[in-house]
ZAGURO-808147 format. One record per residue: chain; residue in one letter; z, y, x of N, C-alpha, C in turn. Coordinates in Angstrom, 3 decimals. Layout:
BEGIN
(A,A,(Z,Y,X),(Z,Y,X),(Z,Y,X)),
...
REM end
This chain:
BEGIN
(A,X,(-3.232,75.599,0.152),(-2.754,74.501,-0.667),(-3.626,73.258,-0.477)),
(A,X,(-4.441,73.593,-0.576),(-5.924,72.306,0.204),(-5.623,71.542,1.198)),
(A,X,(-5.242,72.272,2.636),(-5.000,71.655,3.730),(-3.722,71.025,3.330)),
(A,X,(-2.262,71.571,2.538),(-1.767,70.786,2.294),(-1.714,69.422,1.636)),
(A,X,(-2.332,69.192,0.892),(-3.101,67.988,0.239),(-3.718,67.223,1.205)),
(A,X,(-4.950,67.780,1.661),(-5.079,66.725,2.534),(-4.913,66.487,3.786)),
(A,X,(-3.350,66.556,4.005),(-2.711,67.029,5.695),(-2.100,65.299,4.780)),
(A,X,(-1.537,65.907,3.409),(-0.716,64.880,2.351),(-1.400,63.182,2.215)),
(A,X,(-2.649,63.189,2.271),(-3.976,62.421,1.821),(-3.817,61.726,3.325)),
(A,X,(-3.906,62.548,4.233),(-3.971,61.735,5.696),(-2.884,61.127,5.931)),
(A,X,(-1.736,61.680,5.295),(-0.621,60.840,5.974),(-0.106,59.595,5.294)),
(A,X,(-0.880,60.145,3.992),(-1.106,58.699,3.010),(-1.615,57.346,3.572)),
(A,X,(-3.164,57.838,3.972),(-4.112,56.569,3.792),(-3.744,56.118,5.675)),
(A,X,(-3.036,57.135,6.566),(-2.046,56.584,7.702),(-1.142,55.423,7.298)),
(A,X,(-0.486,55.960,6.422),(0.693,54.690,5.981),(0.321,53.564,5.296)),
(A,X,(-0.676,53.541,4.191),(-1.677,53.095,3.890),(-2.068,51.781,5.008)),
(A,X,(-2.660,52.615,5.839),(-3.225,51.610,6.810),(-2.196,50.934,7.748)),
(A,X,(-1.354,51.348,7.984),(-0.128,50.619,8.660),(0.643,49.916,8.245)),
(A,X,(0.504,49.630,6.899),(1.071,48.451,5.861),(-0.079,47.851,5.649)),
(A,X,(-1.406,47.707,5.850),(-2.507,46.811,5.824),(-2.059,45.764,7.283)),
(A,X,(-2.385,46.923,7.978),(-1.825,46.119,9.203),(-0.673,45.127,9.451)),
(A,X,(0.243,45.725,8.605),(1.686,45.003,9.052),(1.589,43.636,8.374)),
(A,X,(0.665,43.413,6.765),(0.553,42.636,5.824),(-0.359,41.795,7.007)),
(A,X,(-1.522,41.959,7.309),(-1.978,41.263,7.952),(-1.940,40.238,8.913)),
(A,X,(-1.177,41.128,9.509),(0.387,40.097,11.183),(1.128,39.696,10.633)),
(A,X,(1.957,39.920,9.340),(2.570,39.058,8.518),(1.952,37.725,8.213)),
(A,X,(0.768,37.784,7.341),(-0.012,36.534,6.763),(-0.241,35.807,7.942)),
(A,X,(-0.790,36.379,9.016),(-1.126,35.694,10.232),(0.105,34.614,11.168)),
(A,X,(1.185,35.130,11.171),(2.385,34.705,11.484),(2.706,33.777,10.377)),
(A,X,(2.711,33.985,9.733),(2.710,32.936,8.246),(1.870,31.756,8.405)),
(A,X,(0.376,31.849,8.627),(-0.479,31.050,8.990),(0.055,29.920,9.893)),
(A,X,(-0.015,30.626,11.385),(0.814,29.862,12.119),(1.966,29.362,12.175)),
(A,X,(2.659,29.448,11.363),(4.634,28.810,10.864),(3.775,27.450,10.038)),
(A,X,(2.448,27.990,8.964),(2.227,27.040,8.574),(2.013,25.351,9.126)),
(A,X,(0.906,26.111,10.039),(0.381,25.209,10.939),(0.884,24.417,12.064)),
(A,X,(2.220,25.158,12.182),(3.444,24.495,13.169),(3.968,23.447,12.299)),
(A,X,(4.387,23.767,11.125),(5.304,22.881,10.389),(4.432,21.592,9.603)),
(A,X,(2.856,22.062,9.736),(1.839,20.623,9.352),(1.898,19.884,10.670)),
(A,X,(1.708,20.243,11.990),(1.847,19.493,13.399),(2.773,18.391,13.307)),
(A,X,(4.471,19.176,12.798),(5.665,18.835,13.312),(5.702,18.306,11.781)),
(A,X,(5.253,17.905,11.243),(5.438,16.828,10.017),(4.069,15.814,10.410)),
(A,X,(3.564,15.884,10.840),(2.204,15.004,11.503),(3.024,13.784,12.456)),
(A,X,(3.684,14.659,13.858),(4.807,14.379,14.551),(5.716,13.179,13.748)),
(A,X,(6.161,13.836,13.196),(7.500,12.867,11.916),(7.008,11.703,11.653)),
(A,X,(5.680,11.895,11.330),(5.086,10.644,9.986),(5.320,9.732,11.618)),
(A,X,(4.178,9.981,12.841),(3.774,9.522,13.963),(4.959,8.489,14.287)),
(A,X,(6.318,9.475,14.421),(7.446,8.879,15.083),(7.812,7.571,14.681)),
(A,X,(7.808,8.102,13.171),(8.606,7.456,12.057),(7.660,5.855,12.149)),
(A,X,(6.265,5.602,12.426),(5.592,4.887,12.230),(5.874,4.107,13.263)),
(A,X,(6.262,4.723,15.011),(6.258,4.436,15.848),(7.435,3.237,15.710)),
(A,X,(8.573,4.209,14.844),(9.821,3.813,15.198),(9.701,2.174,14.487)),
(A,X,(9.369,2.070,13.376),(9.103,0.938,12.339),(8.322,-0.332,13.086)),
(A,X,(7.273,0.136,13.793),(6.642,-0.387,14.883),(7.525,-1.078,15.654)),
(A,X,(8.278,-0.536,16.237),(9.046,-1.283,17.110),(10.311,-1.937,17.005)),
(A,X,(10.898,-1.475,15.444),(11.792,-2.406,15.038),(11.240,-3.600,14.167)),
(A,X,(10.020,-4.050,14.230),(9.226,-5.254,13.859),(9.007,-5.811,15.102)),
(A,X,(8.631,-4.934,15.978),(8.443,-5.852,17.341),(9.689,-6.138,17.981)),
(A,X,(10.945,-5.755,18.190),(11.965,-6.143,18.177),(12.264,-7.231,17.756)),
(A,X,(12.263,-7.067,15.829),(12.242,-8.539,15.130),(12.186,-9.393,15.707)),
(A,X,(10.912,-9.040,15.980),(9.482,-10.627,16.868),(10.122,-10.842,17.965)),
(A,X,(10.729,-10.405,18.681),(11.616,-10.475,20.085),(12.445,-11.355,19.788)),
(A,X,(13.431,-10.891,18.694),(14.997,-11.819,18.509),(14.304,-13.352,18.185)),
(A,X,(13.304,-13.097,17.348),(12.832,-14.851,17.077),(12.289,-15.301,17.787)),
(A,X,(11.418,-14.920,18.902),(11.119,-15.413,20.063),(11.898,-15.740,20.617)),
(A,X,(13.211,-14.945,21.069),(14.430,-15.665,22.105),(14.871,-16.474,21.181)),
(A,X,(15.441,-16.268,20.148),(16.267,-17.505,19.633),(15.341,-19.106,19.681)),
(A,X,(14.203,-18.854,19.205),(13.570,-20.248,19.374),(14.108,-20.521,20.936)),
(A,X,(13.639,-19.783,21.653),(13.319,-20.005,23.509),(14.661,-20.613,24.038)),
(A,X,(16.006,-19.971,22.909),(17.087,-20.379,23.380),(17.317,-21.627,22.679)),
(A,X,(17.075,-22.199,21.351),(16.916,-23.939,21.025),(15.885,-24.488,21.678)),
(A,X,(14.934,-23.829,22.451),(14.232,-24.910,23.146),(14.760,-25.281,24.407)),
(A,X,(15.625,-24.184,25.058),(16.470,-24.619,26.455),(17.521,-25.519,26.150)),
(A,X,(18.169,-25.382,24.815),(19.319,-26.313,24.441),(19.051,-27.636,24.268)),
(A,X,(18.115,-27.769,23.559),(17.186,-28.976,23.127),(16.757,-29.849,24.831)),
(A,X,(16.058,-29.062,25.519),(15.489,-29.657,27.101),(16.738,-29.533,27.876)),
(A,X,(18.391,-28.920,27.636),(18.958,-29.548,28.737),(19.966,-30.558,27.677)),
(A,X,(19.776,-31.237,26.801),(20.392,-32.191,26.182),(19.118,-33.456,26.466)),
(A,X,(18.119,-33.226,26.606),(17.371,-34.454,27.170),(17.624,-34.687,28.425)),
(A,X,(17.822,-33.438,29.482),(17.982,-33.979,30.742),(19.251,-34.250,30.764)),
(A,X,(20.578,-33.997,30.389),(21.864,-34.696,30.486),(21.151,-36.187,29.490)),
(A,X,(21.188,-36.285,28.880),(20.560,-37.343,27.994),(20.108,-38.107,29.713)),
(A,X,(19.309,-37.759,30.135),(18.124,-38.840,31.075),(19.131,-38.807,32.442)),
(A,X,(19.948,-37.947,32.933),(20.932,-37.736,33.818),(22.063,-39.118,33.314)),
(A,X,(22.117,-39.057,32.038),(23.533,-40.309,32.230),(22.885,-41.700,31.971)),
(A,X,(21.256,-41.852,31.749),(20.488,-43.147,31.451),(20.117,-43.304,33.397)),
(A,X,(19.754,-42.273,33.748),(20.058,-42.790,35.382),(21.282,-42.987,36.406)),
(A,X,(22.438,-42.209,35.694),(23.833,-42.805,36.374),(24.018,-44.141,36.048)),
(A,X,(23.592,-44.977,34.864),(24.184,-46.177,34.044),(23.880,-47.299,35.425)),
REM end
């Protein structure tokens, strides 16, 4: 009856230990899902900053051309301007 018990006891603190284990590679896998999903929200913020970034510099683009384009309008109305003061 002894050996049965602790044939019982071994196959216990067996299973025992193979749910330590399994808990363990669990938490661990857990860990790392964590640490993926802090990266890939790191990523996000990055993008997101990137993206904002460059629809300000964009901005700055359109008002740069638009001036660039009243300053070409402006300089070829002086030279038609100076074009029909030298046909006269």
């Amino acid at each position: 009856m002894n050996t049965k018990i602790d044939a019982l006891f071994a196959t216990l603190r067996g299973l025992v230990s193979d749910q330590t284990r399994d808990l363990a590679l669990a938490m661990a896998e857990l860990r790392a899902a964590k640490a993926e999903r802090d990266t890939a929200r790191q990523s996000l913020r990055a993008a997101e900053q990137d993206c904002d970034d460059m629809q300000s510099i964009n901005s700055d683009l359109r008002t740069v051309n638009a001036r660039l384009v009243a300053d070409l309008d402006a300089a070829m109305e002086r030279l038609n301007h100076a074009e029909s003061i030298i046909m006269q």
